[in-house]
C-alpha positions, -999 to +999 in steps of 0.1 A: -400-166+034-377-136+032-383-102+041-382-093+003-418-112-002-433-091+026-453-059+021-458-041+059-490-028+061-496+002+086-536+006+083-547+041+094-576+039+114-597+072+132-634+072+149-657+043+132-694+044+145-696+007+163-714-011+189-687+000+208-683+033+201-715+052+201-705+084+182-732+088+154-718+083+120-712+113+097-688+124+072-655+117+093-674+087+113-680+058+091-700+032+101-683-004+107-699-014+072-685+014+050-651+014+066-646-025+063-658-016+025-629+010+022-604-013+039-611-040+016-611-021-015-576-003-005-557-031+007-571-049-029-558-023-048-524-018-032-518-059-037-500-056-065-477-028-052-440-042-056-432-070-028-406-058+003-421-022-001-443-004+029-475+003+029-495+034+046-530+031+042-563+057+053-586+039+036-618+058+046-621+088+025-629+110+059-602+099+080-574+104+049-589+140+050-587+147+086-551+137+087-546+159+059-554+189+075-543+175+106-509+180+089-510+217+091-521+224+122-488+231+151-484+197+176-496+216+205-535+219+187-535+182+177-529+171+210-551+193+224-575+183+204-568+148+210-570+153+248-602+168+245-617+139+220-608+113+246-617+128+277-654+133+260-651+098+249-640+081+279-667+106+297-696+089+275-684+055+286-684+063+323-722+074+317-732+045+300-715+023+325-734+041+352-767+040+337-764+001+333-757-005+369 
């Protein structure tokens, strides 16, 4: 197989509402159900895109709008808004971990 009969395939993927992942769903949180829905249906219709080209996917309609805006906003505010988002996350986890011991 040559290069030329592969399509690359980056799939963009933000917060999805899991076992694992306990945030609640909402507009910009999917749940694993409606995001596997949305990666199924995008990847189906970019298959017939021509063969050696890349692919950038955002399948879920939430995340493709958060990156979006995320777009316009100066580096220094996405990562601090990053830095914030995980250090709640990884907060919530620590909790949890506590509470079952």
């Amino acid at each position: 197989m040559t290069s030329s009969n592969l399509v690359h395939l980056y799939i963009d993927v933000l917060s999805v509402a899991t076992g694992g992942n306990k945030t609640p769903e909402s507009a910009f949180v999917p749940s694993a159900t409606k995001f596997a829905e949305s990666l199924v249906f995008s990847i189906g219709r970019r298959a017939n895109r021509k063969r050696g080209s890349d692919v950038f996917v955002t399948p879920y309609w939430g995340h493709a709008v958060q990156r979006f805006m995320i777009g316009f906003m100066p580096l220094r505010v996405v990562e601090k808004f990053v830095i914030k988002s995980v250090t709640e996350v990884k907060e919530r986890i620590e909790k949890d971990r506590k509470r079952g011991e």
